[in-house]
PDBQT receptor file of N, H, CA, C and O in Angstrom, charges set to zero:
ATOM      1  N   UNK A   1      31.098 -22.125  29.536  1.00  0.00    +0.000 N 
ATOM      2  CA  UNK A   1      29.808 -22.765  29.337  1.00  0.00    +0.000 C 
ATOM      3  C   UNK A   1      28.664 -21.906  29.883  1.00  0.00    +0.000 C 
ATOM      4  O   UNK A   1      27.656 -21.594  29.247  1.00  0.00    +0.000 OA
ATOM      5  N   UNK A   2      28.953 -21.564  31.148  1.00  0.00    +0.000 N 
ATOM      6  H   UNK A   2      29.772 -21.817  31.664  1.00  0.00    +0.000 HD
ATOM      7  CA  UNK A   2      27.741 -20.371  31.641  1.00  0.00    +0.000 C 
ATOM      8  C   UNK A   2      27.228 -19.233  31.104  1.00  0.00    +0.000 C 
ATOM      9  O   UNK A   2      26.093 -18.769  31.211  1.00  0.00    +0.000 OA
ATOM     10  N   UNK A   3      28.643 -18.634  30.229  1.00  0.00    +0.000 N 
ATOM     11  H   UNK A   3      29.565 -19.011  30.143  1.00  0.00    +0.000 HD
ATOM     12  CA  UNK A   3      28.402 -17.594  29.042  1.00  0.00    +0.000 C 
ATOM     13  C   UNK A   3      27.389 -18.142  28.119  1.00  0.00    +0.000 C 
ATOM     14  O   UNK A   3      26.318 -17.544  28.012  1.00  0.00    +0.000 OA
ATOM     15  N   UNK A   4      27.616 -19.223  27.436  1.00  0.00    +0.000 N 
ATOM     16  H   UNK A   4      28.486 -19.708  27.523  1.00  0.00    +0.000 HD
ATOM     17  CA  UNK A   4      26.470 -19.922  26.550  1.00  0.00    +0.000 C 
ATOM     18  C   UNK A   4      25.228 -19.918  26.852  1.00  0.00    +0.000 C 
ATOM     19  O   UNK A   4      24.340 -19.315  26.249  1.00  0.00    +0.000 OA
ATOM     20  N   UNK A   5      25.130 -20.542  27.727  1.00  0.00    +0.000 N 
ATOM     21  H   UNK A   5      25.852 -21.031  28.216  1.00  0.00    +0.000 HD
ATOM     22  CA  UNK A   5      24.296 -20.617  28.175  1.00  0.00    +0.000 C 
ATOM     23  C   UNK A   5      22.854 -18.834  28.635  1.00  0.00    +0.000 C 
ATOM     24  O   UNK A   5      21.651 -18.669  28.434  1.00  0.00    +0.000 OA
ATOM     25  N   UNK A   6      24.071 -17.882  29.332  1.00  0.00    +0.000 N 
ATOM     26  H   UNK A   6      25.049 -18.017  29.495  1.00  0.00    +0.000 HD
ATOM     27  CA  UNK A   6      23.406 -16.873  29.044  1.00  0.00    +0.000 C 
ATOM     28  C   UNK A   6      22.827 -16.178  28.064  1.00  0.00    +0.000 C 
ATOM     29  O   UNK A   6      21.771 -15.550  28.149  1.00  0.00    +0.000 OA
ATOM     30  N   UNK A   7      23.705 -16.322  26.887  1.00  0.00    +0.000 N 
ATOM     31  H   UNK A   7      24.563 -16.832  26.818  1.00  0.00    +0.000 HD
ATOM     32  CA  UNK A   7      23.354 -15.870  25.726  1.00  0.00    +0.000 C 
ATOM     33  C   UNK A   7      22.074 -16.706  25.081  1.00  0.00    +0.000 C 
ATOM     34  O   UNK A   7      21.125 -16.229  24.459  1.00  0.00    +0.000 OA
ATOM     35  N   UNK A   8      22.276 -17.804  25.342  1.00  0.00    +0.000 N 
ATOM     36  H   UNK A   8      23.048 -18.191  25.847  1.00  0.00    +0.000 HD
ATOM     37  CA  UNK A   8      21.018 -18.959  24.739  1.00  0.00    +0.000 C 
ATOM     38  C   UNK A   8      19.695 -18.454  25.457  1.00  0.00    +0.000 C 
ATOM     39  O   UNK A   8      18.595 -18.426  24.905  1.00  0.00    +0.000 OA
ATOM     40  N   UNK A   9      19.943 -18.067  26.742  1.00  0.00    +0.000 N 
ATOM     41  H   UNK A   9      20.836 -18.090  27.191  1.00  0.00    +0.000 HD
ATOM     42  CA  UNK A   9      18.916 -17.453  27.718  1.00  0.00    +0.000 C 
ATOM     43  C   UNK A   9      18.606 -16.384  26.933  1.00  0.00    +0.000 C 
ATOM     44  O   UNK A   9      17.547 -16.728  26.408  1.00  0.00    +0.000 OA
ATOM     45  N   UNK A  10      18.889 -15.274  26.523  1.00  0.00    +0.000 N 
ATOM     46  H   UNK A  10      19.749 -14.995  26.950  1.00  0.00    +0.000 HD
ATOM     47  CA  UNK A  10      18.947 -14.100  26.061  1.00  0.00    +0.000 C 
ATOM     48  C   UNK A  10      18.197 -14.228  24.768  1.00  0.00    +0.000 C 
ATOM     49  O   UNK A  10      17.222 -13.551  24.445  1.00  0.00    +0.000 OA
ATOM     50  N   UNK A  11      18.893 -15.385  23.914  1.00  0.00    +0.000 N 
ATOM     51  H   UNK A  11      19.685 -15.935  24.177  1.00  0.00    +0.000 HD
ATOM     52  CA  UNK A  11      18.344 -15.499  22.504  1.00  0.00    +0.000 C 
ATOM     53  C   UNK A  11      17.254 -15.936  22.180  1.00  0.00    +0.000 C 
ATOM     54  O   UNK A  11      16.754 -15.564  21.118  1.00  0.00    +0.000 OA
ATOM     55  N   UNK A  12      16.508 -16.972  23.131  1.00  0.00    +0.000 N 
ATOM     56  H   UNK A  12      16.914 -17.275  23.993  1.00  0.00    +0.000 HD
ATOM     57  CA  UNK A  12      15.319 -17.194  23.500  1.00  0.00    +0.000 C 
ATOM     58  C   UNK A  12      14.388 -16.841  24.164  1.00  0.00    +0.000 C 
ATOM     59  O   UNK A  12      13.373 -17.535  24.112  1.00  0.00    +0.000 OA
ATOM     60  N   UNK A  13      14.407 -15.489  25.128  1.00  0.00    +0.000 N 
ATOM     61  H   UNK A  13      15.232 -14.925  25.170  1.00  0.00    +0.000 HD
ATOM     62  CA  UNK A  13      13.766 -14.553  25.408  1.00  0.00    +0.000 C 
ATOM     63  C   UNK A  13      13.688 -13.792  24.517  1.00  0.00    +0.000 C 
ATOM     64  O   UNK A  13      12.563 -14.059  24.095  1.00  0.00    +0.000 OA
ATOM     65  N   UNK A  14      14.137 -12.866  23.781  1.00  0.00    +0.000 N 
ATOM     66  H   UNK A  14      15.051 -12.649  24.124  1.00  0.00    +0.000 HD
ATOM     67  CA  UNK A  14      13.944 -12.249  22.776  1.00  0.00    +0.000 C 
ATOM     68  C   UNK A  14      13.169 -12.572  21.282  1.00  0.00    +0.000 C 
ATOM     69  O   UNK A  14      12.439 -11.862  20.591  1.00  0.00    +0.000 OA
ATOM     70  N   UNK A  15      13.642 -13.900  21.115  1.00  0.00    +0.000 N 
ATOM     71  H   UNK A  15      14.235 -14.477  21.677  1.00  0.00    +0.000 HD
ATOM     72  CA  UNK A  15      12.456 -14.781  20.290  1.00  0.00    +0.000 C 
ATOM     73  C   UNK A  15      10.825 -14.751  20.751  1.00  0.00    +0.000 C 
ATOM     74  O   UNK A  15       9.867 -14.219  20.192  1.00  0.00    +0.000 OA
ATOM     75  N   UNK A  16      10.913 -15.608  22.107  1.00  0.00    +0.000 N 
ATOM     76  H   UNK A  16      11.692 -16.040  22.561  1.00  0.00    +0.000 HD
ATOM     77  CA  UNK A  16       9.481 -15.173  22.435  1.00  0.00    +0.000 C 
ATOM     78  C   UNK A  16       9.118 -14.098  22.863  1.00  0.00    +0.000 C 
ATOM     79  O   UNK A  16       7.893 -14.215  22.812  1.00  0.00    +0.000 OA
ATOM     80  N   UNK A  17       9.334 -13.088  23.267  1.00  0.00    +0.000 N 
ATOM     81  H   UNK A  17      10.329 -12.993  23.309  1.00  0.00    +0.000 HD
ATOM     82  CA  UNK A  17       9.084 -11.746  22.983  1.00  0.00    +0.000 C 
ATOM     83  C   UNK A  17       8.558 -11.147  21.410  1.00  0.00    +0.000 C 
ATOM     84  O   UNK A  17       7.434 -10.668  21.256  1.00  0.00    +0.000 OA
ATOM     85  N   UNK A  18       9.379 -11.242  20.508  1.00  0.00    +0.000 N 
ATOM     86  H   UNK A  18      10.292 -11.631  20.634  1.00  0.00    +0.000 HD
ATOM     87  CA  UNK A  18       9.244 -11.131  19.207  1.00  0.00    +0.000 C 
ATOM     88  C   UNK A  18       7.712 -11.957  18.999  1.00  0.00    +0.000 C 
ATOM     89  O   UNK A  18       6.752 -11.257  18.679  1.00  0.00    +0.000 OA
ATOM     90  N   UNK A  19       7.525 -13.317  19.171  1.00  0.00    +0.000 N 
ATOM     91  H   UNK A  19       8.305 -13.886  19.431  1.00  0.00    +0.000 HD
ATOM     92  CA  UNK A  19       6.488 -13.861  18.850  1.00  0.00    +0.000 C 
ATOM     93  C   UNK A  19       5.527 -13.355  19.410  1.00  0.00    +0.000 C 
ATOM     94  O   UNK A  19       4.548 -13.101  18.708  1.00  0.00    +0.000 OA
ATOM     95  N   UNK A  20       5.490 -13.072  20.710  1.00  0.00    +0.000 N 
ATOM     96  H   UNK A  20       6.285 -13.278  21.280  1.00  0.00    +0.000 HD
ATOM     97  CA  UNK A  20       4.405 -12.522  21.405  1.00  0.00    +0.000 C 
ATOM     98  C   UNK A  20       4.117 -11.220  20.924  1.00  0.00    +0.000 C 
ATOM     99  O   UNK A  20       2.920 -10.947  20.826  1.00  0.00    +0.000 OA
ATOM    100  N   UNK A  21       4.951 -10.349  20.598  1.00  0.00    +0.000 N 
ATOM    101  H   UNK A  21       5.923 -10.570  20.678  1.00  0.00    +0.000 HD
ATOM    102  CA  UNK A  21       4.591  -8.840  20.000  1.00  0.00    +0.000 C 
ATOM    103  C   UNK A  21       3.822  -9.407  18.522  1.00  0.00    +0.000 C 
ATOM    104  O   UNK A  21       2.674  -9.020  18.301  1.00  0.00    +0.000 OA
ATOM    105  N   UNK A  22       4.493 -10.310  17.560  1.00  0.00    +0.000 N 
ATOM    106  H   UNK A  22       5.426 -10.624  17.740  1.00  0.00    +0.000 HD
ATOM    107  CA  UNK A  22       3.714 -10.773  16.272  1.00  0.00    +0.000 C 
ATOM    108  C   UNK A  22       2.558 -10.840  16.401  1.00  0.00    +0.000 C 
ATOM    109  O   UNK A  22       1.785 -10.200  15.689  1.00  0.00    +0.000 OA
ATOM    110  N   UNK A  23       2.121 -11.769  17.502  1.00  0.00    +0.000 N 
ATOM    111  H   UNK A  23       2.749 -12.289  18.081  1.00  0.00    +0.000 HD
ATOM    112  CA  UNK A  23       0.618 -12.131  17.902  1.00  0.00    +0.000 C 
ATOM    113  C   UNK A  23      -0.113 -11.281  18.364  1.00  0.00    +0.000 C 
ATOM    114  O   UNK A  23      -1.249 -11.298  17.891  1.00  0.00    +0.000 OA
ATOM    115  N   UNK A  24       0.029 -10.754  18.892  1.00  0.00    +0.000 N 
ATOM    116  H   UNK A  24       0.952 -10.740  19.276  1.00  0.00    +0.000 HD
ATOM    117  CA  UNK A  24      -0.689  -9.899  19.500  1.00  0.00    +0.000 C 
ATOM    118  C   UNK A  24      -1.172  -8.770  18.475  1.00  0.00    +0.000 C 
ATOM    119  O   UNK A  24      -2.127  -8.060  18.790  1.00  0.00    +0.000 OA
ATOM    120  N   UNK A  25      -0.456  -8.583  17.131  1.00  0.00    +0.000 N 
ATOM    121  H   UNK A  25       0.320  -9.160  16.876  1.00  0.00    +0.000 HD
ATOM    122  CA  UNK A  25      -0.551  -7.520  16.263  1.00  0.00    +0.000 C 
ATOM    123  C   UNK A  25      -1.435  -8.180  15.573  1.00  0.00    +0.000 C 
ATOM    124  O   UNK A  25      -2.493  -7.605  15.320  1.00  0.00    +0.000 OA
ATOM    125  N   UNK A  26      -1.230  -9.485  15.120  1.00  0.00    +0.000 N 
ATOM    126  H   UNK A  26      -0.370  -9.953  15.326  1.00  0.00    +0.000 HD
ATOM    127  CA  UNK A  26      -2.561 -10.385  14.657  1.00  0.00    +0.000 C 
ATOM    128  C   UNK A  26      -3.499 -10.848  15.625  1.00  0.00    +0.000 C 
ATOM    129  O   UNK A  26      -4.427 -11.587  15.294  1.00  0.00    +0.000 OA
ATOM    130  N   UNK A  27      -3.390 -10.610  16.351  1.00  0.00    +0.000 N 
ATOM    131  H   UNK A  27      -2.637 -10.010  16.619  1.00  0.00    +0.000 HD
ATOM    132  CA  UNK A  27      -4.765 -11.037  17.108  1.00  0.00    +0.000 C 
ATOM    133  C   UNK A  27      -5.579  -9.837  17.324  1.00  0.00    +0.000 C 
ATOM    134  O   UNK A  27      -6.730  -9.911  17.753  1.00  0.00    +0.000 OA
ATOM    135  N   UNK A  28      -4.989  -8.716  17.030  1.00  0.00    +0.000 N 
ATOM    136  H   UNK A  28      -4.053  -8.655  16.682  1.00  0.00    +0.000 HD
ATOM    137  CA  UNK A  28      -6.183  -7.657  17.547  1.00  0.00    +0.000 C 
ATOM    138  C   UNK A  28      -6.212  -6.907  16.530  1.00  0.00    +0.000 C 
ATOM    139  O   UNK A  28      -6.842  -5.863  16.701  1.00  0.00    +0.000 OA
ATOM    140  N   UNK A  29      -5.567  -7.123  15.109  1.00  0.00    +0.000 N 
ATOM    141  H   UNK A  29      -5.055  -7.970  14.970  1.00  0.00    +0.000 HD
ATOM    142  CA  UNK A  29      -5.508  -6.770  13.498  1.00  0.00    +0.000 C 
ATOM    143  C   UNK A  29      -4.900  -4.820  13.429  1.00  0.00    +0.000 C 
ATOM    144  O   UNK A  29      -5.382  -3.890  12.783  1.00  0.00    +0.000 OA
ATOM    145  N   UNK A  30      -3.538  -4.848  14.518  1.00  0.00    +0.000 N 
ATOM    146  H   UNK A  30      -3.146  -5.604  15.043  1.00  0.00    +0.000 HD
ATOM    147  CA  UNK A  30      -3.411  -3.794  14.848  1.00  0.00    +0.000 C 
ATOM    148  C   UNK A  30      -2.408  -3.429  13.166  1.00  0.00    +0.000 C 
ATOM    149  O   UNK A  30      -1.980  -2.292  12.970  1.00  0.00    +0.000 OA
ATOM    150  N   UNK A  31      -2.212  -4.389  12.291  1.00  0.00    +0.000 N 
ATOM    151  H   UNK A  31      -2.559  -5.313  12.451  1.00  0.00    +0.000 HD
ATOM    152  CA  UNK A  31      -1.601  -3.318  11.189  1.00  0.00    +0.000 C 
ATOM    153  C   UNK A  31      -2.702  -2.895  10.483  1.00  0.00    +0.000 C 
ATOM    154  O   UNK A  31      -2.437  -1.804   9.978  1.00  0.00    +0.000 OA
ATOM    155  N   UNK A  32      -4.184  -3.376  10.126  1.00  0.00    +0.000 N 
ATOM    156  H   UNK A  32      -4.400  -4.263  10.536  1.00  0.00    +0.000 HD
ATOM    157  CA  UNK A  32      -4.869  -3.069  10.040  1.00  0.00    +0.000 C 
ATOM    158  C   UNK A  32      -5.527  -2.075  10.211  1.00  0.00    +0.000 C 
ATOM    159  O   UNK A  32      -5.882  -1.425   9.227  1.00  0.00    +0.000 OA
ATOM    160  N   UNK A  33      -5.950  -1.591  11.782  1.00  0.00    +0.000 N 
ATOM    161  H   UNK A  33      -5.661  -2.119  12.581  1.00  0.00    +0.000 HD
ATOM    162  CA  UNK A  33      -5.913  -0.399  12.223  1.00  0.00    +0.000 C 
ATOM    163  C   UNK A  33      -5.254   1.089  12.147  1.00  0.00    +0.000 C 
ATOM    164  O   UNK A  33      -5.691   2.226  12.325  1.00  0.00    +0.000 OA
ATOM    165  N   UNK A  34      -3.817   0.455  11.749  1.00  0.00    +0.000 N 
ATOM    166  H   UNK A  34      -3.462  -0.468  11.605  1.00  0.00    +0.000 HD
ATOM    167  CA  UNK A  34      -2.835   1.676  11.536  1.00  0.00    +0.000 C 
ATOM    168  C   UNK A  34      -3.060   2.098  10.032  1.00  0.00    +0.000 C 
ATOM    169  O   UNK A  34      -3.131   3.248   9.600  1.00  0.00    +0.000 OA
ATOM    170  N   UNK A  35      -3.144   1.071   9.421  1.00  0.00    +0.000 N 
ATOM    171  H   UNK A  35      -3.086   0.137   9.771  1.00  0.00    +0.000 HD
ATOM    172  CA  UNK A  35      -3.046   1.320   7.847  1.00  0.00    +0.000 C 
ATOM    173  C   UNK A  35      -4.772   1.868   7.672  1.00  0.00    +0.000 C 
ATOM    174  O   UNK A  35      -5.005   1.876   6.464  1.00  0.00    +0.000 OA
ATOM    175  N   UNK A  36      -5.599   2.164   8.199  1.00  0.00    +0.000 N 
ATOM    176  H   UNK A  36      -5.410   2.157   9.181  1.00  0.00    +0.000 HD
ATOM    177  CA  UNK A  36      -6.360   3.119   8.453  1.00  0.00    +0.000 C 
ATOM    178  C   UNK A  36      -6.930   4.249   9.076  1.00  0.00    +0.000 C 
ATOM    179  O   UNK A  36      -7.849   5.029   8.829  1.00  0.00    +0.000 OA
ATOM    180  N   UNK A  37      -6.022   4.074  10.032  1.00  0.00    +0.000 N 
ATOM    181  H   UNK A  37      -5.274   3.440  10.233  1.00  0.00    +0.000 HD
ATOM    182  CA  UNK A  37      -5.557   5.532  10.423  1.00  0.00    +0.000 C 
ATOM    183  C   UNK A  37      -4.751   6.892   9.735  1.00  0.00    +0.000 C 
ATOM    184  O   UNK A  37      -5.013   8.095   9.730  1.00  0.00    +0.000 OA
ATOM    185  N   UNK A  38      -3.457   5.938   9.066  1.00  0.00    +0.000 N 
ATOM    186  H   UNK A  38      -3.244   4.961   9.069  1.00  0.00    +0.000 HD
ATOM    187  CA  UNK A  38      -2.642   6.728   7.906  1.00  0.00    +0.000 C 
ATOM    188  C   UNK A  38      -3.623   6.708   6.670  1.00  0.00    +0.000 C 
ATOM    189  O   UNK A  38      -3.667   7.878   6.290  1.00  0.00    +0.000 OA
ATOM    190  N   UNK A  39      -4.289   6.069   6.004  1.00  0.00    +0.000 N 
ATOM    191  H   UNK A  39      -4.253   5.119   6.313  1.00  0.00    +0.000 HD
ATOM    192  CA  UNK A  39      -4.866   6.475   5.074  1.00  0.00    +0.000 C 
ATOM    193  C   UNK A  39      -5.760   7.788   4.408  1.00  0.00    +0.000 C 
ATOM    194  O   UNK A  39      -6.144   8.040   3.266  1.00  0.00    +0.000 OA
ATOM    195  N   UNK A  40      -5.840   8.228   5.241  1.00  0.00    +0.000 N 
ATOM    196  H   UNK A  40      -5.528   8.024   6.169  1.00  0.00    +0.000 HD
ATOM    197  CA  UNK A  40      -6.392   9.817   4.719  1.00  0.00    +0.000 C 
ATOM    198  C   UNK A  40      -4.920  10.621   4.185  1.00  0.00    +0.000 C 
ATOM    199  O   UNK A  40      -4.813  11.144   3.076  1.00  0.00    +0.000 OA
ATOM    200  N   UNK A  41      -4.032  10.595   5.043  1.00  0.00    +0.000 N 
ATOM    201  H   UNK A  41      -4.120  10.171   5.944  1.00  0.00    +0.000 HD
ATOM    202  CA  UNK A  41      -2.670  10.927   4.264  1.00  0.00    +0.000 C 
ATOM    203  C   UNK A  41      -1.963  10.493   3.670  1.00  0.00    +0.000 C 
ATOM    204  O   UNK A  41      -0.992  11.145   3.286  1.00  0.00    +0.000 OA
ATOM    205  N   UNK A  42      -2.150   9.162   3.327  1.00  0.00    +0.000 N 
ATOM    206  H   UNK A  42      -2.939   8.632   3.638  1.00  0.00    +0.000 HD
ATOM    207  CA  UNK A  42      -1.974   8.595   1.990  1.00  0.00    +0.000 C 
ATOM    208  C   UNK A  42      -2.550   9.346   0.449  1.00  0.00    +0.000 C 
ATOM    209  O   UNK A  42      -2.014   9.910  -0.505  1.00  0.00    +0.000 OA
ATOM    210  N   UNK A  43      -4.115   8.928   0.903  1.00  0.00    +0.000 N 
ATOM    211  H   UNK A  43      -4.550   8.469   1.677  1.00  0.00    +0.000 HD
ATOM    212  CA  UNK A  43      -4.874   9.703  -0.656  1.00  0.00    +0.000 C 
ATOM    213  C   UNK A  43      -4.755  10.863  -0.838  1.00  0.00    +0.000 C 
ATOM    214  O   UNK A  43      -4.770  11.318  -1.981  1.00  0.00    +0.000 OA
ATOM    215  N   UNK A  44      -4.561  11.859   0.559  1.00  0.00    +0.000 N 
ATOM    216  H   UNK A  44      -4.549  11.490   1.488  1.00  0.00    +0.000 HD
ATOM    217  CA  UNK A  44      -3.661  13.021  -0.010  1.00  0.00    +0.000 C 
ATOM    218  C   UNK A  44      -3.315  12.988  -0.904  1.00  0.00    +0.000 C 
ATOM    219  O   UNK A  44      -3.827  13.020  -2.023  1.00  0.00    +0.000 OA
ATOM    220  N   UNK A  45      -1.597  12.857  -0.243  1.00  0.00    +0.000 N 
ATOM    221  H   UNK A  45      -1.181  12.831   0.666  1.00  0.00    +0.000 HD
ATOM    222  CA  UNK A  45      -0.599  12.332  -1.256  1.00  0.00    +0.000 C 
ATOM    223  C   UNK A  45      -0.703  12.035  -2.434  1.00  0.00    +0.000 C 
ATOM    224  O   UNK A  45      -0.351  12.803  -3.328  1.00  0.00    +0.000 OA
ATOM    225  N   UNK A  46      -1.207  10.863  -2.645  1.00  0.00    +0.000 N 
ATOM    226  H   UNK A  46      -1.493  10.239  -1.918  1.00  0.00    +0.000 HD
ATOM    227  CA  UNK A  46      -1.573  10.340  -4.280  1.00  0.00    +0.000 C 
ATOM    228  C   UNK A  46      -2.819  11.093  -4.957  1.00  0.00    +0.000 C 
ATOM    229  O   UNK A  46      -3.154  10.800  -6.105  1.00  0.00    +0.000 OA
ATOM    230  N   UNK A  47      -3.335  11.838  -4.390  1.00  0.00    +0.000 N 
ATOM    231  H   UNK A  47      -3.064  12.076  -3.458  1.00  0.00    +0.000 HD
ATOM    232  CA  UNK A  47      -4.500  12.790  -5.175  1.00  0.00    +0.000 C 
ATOM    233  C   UNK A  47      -3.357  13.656  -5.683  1.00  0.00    +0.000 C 
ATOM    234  O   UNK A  47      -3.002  13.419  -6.838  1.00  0.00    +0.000 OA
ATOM    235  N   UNK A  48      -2.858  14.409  -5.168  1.00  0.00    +0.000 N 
ATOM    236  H   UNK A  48      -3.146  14.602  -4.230  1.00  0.00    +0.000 HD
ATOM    237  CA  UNK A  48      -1.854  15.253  -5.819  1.00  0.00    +0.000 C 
ATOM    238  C   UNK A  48      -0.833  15.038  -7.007  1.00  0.00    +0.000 C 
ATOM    239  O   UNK A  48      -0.223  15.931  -7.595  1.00  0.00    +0.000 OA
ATOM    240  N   UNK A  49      -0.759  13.529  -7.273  1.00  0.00    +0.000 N 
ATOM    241  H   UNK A  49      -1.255  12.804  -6.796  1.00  0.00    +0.000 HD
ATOM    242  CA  UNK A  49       0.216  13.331  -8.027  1.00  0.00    +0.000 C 
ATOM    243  C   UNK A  49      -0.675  13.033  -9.834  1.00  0.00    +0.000 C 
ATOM    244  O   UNK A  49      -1.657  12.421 -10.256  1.00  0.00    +0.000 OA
ATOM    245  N   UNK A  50       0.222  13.744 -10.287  1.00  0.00    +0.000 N 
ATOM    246  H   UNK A  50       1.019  14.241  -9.944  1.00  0.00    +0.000 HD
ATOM    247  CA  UNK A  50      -0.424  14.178 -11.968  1.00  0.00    +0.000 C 
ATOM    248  C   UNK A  50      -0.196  12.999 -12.672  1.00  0.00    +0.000 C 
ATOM    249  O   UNK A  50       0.849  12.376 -12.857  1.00  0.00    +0.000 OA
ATOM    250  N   UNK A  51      -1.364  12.788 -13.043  1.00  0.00    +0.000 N 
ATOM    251  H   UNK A  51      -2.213  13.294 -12.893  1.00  0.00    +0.000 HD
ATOM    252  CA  UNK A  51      -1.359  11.419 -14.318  1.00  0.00    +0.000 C 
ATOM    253  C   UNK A  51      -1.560  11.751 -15.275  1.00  0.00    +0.000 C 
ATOM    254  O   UNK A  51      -2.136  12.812 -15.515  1.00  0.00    +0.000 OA
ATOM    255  N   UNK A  52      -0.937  10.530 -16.571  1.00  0.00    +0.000 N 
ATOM    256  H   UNK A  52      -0.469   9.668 -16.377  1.00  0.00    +0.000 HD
ATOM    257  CA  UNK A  52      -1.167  10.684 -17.509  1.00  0.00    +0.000 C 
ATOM    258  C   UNK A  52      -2.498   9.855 -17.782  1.00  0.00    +0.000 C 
ATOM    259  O   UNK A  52      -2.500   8.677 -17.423  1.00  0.00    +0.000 OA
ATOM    260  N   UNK A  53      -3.816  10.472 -18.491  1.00  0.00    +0.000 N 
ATOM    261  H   UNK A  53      -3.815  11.428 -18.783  1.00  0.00    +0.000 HD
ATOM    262  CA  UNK A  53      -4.829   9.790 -18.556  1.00  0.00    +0.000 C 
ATOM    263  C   UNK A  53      -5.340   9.849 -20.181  1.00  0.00    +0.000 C 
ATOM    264  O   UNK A  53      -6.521   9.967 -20.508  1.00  0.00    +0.000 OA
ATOM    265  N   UNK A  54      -3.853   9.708 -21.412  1.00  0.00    +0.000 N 
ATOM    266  H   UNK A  54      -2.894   9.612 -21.146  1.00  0.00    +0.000 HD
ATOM    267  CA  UNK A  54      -4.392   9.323 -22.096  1.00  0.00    +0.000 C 
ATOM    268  C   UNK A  54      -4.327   7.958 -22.799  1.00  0.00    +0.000 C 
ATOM    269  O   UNK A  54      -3.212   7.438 -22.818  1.00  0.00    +0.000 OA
ATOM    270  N   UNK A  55      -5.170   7.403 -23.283  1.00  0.00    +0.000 N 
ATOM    271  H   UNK A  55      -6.076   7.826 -23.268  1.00  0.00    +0.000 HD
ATOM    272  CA  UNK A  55      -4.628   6.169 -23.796  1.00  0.00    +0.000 C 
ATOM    273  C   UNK A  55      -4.346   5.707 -25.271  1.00  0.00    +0.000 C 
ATOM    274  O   UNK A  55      -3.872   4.592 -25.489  1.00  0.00    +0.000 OA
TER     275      UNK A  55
């Protein structure tokens, strides 16, 4: 039973952990931030790639 119990300890620390890292990424709009940080090497990227532009 004490094993259970540890693990239940374990499985629910790690949950709120998880939630707290979620929040915190929405509360301060940190994918946001990243996904504009990488964006200059993004349009790189896709500037380079050859289209077809006829229709």
């Amino acid at each position: 039973m004490a094993i259970f119990l540890k693990v239940l300890l374990i499985v629910a620390l790690v949950a709120v952990g998880l939630f707290v890292l979620t929040f915190a990424v929405y509360f301060f709009n940190l994918d946001m931030k990243l996904t504009a940080l990488i964006e200059p090497w993004l349009l790189k990227h896709y500037d380079k790639i050859e289209r077809d532009t006829h229709l």
